[in-house]
Biopython code that builds the backbone (N, CA, C, O; Angstrom):
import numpy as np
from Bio.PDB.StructureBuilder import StructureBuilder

atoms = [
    (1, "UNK", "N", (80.209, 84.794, -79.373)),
    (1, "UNK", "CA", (79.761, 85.185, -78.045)),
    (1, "UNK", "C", (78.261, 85.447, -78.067)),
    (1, "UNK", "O", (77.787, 86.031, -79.042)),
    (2, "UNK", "N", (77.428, 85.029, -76.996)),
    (2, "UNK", "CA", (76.488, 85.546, -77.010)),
    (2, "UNK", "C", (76.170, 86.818, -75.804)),
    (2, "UNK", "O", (76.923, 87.195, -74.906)),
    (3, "UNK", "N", (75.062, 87.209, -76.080)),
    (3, "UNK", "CA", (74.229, 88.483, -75.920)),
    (3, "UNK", "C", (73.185, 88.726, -75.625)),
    (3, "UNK", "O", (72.254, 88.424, -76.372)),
    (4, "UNK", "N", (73.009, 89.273, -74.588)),
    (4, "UNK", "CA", (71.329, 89.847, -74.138)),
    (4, "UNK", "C", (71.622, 90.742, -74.748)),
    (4, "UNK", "O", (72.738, 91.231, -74.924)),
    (5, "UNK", "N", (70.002, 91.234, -75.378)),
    (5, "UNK", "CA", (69.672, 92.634, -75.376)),
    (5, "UNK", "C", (68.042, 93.198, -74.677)),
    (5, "UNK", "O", (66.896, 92.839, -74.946)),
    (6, "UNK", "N", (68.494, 94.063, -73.843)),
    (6, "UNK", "CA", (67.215, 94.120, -72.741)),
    (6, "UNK", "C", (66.360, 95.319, -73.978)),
    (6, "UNK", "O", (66.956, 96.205, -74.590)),
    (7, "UNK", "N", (64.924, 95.024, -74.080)),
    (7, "UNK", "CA", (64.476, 95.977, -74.653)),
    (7, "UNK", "C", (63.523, 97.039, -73.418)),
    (7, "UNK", "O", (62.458, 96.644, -72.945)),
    (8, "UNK", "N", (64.030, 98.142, -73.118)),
    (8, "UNK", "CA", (63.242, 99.218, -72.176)),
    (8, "UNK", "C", (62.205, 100.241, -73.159)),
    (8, "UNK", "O", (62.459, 100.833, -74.208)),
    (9, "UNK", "N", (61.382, 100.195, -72.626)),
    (9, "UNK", "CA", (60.699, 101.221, -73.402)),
    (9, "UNK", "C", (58.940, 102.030, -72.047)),
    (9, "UNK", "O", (58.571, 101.024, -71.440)),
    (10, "UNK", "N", (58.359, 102.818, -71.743)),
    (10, "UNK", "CA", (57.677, 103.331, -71.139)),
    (10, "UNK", "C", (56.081, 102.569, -71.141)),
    (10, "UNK", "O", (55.039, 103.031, -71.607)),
    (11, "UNK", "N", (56.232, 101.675, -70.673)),
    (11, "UNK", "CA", (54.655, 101.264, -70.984)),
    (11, "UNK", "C", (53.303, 102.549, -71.082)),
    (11, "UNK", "O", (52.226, 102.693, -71.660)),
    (12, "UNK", "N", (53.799, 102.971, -70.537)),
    (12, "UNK", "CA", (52.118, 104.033, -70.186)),
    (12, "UNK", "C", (52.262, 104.876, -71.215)),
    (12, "UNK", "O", (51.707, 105.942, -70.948)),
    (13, "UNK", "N", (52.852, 104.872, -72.471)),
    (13, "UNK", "CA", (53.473, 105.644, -73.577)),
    (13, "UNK", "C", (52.257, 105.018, -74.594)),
    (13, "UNK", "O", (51.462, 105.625, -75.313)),
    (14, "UNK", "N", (52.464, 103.312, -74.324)),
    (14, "UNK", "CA", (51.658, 102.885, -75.044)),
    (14, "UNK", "C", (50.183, 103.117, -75.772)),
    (14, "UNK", "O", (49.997, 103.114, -76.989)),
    (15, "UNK", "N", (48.880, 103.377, -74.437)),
    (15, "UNK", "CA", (48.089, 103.654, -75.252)),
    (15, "UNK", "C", (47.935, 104.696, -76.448)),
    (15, "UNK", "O", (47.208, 104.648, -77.440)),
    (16, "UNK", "N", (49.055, 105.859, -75.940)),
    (16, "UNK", "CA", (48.831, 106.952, -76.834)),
    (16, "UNK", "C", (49.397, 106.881, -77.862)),
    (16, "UNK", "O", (49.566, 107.853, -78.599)),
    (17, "UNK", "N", (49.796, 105.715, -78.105)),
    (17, "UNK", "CA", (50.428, 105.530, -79.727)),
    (17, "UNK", "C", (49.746, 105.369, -80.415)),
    (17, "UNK", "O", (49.037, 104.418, -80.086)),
    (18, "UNK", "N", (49.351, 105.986, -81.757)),
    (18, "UNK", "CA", (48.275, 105.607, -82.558)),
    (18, "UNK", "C", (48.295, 104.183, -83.528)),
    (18, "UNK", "O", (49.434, 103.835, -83.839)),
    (19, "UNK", "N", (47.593, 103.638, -83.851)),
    (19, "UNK", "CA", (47.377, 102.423, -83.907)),
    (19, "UNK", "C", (47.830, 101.932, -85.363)),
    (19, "UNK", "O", (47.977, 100.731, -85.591)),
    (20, "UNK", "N", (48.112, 103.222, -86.646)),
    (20, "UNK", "CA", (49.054, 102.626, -87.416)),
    (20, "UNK", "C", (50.590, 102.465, -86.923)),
    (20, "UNK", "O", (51.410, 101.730, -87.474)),
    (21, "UNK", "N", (50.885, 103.431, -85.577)),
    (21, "UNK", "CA", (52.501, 103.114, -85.691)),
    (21, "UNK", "C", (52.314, 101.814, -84.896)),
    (21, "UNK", "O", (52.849, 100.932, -85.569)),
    (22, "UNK", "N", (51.924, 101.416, -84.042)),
    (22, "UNK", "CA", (51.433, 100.179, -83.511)),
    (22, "UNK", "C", (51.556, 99.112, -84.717)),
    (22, "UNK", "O", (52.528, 98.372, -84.566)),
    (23, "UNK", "N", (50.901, 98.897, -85.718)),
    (23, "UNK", "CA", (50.786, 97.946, -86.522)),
    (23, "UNK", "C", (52.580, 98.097, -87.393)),
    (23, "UNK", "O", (53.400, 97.201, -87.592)),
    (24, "UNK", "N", (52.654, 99.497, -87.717)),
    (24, "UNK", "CA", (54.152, 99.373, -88.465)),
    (24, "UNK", "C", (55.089, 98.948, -87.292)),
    (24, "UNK", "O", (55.849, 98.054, -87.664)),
    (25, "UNK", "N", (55.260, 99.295, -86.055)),
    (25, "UNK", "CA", (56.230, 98.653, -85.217)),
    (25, "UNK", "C", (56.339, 97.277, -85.176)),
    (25, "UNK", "O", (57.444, 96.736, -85.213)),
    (26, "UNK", "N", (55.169, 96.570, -85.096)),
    (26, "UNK", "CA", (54.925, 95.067, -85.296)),
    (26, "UNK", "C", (55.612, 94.371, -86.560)),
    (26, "UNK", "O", (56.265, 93.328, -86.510)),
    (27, "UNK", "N", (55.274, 95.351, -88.034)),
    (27, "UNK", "CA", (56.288, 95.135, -88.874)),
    (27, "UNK", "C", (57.457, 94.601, -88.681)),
    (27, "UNK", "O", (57.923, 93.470, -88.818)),
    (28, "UNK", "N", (58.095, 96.236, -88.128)),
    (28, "UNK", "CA", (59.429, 96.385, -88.153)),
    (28, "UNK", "C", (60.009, 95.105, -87.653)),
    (28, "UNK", "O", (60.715, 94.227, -88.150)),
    (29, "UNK", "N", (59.229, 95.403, -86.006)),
    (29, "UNK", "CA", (59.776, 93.473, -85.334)),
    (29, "UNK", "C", (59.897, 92.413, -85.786)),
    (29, "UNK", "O", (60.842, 91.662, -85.542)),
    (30, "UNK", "N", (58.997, 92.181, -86.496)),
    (30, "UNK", "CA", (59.187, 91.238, -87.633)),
    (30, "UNK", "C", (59.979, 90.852, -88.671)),
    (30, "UNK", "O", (60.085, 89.673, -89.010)),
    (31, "UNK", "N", (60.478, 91.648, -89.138)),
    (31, "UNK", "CA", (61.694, 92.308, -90.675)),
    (31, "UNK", "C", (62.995, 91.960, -89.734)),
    (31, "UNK", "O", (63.940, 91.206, -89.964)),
    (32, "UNK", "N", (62.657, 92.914, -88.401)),
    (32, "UNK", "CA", (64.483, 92.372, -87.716)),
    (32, "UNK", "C", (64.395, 91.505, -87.313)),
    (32, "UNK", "O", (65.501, 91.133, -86.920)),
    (33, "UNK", "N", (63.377, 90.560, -87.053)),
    (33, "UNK", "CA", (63.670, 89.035, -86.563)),
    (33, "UNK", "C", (64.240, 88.210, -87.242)),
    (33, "UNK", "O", (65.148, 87.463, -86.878)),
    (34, "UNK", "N", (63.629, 88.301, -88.529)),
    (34, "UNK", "CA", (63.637, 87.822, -89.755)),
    (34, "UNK", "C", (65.132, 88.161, -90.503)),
    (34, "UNK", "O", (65.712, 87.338, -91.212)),
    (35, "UNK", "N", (65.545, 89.263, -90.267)),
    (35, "UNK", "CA", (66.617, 89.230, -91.034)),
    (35, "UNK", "C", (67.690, 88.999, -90.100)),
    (35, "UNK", "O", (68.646, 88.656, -90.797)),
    (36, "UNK", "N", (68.123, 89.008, -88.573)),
    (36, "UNK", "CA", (69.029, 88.824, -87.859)),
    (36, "UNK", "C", (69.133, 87.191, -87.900)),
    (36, "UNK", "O", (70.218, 86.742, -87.532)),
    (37, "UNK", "N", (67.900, 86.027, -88.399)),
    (37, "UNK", "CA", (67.516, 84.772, -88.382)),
    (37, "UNK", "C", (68.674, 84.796, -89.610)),
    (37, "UNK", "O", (69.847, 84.640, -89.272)),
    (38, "UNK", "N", (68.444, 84.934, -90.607)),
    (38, "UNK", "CA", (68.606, 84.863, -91.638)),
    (38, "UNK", "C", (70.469, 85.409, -91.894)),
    (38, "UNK", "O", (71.245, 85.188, -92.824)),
    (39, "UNK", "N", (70.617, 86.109, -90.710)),
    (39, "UNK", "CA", (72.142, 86.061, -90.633)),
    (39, "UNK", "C", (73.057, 85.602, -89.926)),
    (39, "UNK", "O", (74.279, 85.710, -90.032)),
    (40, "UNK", "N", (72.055, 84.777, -88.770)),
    (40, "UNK", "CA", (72.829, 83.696, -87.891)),
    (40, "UNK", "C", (73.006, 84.451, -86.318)),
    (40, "UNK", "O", (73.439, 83.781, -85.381)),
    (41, "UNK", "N", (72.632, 85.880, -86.143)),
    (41, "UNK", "CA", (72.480, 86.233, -85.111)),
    (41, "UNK", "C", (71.676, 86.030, -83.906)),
    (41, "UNK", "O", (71.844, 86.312, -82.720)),
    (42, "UNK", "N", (70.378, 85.223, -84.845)),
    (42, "UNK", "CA", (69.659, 84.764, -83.596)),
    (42, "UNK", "C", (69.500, 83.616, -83.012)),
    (42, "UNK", "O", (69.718, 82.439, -83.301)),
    (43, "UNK", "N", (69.114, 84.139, -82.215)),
    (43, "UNK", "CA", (69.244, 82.661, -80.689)),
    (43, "UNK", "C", (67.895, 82.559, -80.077)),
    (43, "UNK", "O", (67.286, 81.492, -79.991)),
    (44, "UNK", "N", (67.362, 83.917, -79.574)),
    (44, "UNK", "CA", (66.072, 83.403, -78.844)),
    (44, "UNK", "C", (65.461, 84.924, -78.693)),
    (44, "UNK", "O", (65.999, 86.005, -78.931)),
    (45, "UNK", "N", (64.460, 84.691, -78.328)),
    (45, "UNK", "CA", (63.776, 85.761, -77.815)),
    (45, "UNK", "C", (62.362, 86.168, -77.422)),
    (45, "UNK", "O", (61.586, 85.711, -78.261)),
    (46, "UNK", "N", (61.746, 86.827, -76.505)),
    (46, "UNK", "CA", (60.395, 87.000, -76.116)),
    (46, "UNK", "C", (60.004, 88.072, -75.340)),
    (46, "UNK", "O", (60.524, 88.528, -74.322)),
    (47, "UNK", "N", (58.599, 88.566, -76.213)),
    (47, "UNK", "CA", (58.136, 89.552, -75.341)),
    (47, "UNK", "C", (57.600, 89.778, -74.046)),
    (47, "UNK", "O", (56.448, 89.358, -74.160)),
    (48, "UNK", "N", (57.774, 90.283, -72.614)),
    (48, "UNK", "CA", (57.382, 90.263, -71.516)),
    (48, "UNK", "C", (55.983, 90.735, -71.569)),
    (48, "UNK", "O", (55.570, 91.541, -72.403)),
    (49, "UNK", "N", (55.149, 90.094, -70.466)),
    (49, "UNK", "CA", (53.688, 90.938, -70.344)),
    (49, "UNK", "C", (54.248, 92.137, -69.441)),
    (49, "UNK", "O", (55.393, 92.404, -69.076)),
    (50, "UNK", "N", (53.255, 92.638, -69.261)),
    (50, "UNK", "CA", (53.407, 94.352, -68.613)),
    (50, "UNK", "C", (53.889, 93.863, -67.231)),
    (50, "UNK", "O", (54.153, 92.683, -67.000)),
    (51, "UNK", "N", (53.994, 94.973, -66.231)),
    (51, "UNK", "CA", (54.857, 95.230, -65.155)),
    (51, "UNK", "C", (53.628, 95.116, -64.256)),
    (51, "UNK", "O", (53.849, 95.152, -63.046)),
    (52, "UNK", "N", (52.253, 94.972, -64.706)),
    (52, "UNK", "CA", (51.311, 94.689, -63.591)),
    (52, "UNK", "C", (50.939, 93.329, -63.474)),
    (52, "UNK", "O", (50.078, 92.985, -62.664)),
    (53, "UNK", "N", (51.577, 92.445, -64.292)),
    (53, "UNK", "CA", (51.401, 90.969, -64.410)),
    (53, "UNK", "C", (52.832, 90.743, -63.764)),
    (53, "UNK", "O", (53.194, 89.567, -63.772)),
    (54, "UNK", "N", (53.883, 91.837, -63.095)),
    (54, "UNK", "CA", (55.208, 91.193, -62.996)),
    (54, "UNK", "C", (55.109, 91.372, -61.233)),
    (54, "UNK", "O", (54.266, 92.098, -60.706)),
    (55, "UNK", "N", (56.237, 90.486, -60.377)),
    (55, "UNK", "CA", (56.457, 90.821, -59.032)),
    (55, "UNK", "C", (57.936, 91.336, -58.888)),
    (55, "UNK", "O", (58.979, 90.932, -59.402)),
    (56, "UNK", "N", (57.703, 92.246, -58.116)),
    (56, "UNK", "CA", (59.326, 92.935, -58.222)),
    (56, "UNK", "C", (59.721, 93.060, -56.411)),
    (56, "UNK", "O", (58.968, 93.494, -55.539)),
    (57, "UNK", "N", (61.211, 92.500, -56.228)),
    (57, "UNK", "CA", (61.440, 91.901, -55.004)),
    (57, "UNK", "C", (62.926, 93.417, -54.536)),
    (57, "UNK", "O", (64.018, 93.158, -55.042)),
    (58, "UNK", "N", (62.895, 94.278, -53.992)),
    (58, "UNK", "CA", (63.970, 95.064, -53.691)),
    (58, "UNK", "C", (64.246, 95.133, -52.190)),
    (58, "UNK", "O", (63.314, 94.929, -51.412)),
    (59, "UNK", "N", (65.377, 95.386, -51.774)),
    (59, "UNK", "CA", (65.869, 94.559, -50.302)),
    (59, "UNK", "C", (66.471, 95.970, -50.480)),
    (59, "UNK", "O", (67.179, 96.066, -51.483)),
    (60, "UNK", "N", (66.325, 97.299, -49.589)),
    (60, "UNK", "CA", (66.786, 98.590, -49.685)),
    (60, "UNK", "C", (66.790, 99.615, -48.843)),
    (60, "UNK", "O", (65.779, 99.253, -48.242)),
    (61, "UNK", "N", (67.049, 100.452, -48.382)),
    (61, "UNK", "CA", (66.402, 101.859, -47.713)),
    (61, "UNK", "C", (66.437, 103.052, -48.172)),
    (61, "UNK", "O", (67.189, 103.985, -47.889)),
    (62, "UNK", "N", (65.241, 102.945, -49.191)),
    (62, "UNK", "CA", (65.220, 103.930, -49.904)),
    (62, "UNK", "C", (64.399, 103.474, -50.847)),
    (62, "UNK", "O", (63.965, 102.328, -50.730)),
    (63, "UNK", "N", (63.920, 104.511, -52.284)),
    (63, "UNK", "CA", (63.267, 104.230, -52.925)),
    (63, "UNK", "C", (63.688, 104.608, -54.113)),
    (63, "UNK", "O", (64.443, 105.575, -54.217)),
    (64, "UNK", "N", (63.232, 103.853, -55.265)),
    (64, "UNK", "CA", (63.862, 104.034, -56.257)),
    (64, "UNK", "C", (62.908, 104.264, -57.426)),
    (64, "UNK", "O", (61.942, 103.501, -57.399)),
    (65, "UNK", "N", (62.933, 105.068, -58.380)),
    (65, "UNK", "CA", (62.059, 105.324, -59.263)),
    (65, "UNK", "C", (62.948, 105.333, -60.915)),
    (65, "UNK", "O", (64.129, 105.645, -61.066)),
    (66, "UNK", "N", (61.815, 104.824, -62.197)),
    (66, "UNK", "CA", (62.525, 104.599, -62.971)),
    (66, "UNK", "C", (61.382, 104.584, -64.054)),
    (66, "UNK", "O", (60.285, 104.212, -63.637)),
    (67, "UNK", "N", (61.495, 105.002, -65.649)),
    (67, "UNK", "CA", (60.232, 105.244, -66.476)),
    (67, "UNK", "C", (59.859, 104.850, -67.527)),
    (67, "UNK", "O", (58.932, 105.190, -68.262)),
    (68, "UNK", "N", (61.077, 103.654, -67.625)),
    (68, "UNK", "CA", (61.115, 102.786, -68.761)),
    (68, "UNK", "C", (61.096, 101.586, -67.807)),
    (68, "UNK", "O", (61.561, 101.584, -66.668)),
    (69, "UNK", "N", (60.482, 100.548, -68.442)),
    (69, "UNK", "CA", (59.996, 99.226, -67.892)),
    (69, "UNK", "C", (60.608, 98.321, -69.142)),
    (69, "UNK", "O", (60.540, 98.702, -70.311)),
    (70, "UNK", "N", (61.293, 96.908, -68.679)),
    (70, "UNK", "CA", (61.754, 95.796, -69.461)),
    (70, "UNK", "C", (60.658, 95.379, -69.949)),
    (70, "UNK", "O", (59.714, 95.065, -69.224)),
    (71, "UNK", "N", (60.611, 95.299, -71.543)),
    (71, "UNK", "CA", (59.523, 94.789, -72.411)),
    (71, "UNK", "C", (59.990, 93.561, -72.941)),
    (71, "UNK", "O", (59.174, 92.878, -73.560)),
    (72, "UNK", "N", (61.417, 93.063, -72.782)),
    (72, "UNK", "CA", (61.337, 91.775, -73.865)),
    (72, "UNK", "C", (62.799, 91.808, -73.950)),
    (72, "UNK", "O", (63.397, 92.629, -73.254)),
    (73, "UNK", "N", (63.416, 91.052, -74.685)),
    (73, "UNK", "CA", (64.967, 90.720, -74.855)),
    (73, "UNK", "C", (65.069, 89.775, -76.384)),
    (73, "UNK", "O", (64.306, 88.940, -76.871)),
    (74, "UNK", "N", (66.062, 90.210, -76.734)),
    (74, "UNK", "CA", (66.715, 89.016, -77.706)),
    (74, "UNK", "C", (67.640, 88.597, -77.369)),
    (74, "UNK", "O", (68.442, 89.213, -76.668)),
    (75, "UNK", "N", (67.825, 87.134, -77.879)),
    (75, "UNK", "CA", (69.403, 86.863, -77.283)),
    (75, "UNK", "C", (70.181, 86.394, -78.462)),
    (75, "UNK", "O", (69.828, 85.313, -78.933)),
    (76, "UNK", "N", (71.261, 87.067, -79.070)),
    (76, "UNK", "CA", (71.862, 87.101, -80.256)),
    (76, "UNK", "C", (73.170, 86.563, -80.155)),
    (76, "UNK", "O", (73.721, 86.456, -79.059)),
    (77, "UNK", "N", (73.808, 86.151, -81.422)),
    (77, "UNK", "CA", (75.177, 85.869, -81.055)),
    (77, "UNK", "C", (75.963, 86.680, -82.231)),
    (77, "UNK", "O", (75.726, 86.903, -83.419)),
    (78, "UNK", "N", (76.890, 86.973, -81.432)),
    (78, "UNK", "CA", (77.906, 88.536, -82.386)),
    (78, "UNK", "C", (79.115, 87.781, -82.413)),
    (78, "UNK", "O", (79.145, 86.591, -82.098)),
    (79, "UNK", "N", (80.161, 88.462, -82.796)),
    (79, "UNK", "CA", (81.899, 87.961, -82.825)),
    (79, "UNK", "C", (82.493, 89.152, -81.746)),
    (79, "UNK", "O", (83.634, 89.271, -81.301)),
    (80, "UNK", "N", (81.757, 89.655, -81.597)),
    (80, "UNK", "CA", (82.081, 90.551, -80.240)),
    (80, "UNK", "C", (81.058, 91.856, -79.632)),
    (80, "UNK", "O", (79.881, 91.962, -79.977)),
    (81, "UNK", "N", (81.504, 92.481, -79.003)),
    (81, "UNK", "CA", (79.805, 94.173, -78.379)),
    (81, "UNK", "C", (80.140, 94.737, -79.658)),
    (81, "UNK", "O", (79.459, 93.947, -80.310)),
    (82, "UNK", "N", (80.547, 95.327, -80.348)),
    (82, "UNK", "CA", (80.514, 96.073, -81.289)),
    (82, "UNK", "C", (79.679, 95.386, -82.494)),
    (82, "UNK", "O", (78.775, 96.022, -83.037)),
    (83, "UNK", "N", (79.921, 94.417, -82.790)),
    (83, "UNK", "CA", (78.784, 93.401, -83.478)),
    (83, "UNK", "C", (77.134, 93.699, -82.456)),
    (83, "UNK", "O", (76.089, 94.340, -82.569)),
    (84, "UNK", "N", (77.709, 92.883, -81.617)),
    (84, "UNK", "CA", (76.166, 93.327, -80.758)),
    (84, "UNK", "C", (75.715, 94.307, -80.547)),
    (84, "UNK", "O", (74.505, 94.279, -80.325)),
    (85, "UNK", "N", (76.152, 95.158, -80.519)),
    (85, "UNK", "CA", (76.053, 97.017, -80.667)),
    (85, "UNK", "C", (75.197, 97.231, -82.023)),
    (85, "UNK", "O", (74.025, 97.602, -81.949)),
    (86, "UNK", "N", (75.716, 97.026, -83.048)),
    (86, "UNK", "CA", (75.346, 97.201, -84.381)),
    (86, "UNK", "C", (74.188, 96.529, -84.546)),
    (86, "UNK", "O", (73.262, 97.165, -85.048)),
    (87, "UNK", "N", (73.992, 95.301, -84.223)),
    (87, "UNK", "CA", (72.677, 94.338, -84.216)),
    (87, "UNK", "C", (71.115, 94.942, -83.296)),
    (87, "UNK", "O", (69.974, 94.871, -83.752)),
    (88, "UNK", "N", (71.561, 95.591, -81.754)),
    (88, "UNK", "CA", (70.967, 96.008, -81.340)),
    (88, "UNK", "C", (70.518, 97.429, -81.947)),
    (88, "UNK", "O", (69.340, 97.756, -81.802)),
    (89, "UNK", "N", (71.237, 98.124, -82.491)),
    (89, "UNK", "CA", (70.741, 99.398, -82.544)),
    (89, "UNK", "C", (69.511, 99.471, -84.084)),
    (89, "UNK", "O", (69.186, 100.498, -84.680)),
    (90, "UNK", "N", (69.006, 97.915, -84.418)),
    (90, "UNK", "CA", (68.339, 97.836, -85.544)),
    (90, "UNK", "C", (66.863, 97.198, -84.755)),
    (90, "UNK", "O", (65.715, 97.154, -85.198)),
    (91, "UNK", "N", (67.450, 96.713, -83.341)),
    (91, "UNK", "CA", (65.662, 96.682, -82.634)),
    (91, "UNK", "C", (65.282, 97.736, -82.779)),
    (91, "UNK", "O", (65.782, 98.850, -82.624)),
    (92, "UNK", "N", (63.647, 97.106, -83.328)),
    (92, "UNK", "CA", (62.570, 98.795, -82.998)),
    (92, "UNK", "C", (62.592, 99.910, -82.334)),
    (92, "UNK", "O", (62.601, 101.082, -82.709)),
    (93, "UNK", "N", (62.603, 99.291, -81.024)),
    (93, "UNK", "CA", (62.461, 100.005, -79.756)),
    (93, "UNK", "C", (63.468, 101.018, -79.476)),
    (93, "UNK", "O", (63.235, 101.947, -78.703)),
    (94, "UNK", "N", (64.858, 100.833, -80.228)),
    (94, "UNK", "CA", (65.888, 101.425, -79.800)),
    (94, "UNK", "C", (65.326, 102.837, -80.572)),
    (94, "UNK", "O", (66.160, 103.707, -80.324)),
    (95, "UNK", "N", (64.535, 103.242, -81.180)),
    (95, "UNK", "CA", (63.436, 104.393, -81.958)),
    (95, "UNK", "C", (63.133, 105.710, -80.534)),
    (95, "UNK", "O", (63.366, 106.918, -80.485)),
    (96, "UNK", "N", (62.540, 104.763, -79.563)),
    (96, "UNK", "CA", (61.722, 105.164, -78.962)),
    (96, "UNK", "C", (61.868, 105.003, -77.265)),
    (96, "UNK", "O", (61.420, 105.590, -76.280)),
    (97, "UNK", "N", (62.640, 104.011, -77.496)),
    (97, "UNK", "CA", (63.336, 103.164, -75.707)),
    (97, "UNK", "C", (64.647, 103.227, -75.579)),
    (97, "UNK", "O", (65.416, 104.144, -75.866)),
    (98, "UNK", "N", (64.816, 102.334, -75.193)),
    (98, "UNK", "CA", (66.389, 101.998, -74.977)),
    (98, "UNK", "C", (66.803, 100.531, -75.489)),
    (98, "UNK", "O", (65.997, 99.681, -75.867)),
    (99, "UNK", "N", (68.018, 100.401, -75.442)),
    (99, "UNK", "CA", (68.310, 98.761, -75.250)),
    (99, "UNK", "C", (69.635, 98.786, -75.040)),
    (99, "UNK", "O", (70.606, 99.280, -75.613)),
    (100, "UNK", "N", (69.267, 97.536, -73.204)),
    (100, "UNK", "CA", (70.652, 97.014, -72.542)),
    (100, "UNK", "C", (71.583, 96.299, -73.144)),
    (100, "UNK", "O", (71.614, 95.135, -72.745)),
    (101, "UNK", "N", (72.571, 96.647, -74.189)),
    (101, "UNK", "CA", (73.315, 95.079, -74.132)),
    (101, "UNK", "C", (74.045, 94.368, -73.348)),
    (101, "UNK", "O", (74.881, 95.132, -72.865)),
    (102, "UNK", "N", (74.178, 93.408, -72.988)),
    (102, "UNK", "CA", (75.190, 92.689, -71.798)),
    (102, "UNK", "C", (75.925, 91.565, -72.016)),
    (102, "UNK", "O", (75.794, 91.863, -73.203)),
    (103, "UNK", "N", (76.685, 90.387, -72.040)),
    (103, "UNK", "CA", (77.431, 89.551, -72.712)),
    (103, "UNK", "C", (76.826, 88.632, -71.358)),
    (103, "UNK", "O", (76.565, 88.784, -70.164)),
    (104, "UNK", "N", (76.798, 87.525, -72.486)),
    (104, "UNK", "CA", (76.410, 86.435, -71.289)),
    (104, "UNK", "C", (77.560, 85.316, -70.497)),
    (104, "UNK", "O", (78.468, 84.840, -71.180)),
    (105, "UNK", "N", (77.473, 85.082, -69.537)),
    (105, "UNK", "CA", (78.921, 84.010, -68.950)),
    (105, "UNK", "C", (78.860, 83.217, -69.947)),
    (105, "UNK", "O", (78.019, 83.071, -70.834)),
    (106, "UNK", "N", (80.192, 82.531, -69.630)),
    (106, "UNK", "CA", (80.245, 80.836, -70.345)),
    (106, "UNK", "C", (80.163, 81.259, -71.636)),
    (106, "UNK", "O", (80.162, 80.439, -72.555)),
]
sb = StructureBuilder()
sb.init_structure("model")
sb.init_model(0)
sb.init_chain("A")
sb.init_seg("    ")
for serial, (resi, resn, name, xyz) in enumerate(atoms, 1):
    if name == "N":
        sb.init_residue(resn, " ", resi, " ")
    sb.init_atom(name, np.array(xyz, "f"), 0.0, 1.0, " ", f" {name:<3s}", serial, name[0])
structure = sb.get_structure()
């Protein structure tokens, strides 16, 4: 089966990160790309630019507020969510953000 995994994390968090955990996070991303490749879990994946390069379309009455922003996704393949569960909870981000998993149709 495959798998989104939405990566959320606070953009405006960003600048104040100091710039070795910056470089070790980049690591890390790297190591789990690399090793989820290397175990057949991966499929695809890419980082989003920020939320001021994005257009956001809501049809509502009312307003909605929220403080984590979608940074990026992988798309993995598990033998079921609990696989994908386990896979996701080794993204970086899940440190510091969140991450959606969701099962894809078809």
């Amino acid at each position: 089966m495959k798998f989104l995994c939405l990566i959320y994390q606070e953009e405006k968090q960003e600048p104040n990160v100091p710039r070795d955990q910056v470089e070790q996070a980049k690591k890390d991303y790297w190591a789990f790309a690399e090793g989820i490749k290397k175990s057949g879990n991966y499929v695809g994946s890419h980082g989003l630019q920020h939320t001021d390069q994005a257009t956001t379309v809501r049809v509502r009455n009312g307003k909605i507020s929220t403080t984590e922003q979608l940074g990026g996704y992988f798309l993995i393949e598990a033998k079921d969510l609990n696989d994908a569960i386990q896979v996701a909870a080794r993204i970086p981000s899940a440190k510091w953000g969140s991450i959606e998993v969701r099962p894809i149709w078809g």
